[in-house]
N, C-alpha and C positions, 0 to 999 in steps of 0.2 A: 404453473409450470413455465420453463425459462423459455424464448423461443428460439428456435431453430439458430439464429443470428449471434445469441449473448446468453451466457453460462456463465452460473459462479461457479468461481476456480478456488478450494483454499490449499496453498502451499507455505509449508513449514518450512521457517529460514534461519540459521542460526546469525549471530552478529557475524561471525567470520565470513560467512555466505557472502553477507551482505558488504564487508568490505575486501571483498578478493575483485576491485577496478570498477566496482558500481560508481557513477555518477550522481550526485546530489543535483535532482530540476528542482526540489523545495525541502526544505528542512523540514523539523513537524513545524505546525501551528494551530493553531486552534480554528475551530469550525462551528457553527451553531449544534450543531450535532456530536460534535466530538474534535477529537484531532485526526491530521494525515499528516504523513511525508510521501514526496517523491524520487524516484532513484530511475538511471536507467541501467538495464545489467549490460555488459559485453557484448549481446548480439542487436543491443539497441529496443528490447522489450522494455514498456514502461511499467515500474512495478509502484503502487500504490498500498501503503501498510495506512491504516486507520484502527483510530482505539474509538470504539464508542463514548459518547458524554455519558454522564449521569441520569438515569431517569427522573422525569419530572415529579415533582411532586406535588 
């Protein structure tokens, strides 16, 4: 169970969402785990989109 401090949030974002004045902090890139990008929106929330890698095999 999440504690009191940190909850996963998941929020549905269409591309337009996402370019109505969002900021690029990091494009995607790759990760050992998968990819992320960074953006921040209009009130200055940092928003983090990750794709999972592949599972191992």
């Amino acid at each position: 169970m999440p504690s009191a401090d940190r909850r996963l949030v998941t929020i549905v974002l269409t591309l337009a969402d996402l370019g109505a004045g969002a900021t690029v902090l990091h494009p995607p890139i790759d990760q050992p785990w998968g990819r992320s990008a960074r953006y921040s929106d209009l009130d200055g929330n940092t928003v983090e989109l990750t794709q999972p890698g592949d599972e191992p095999t």
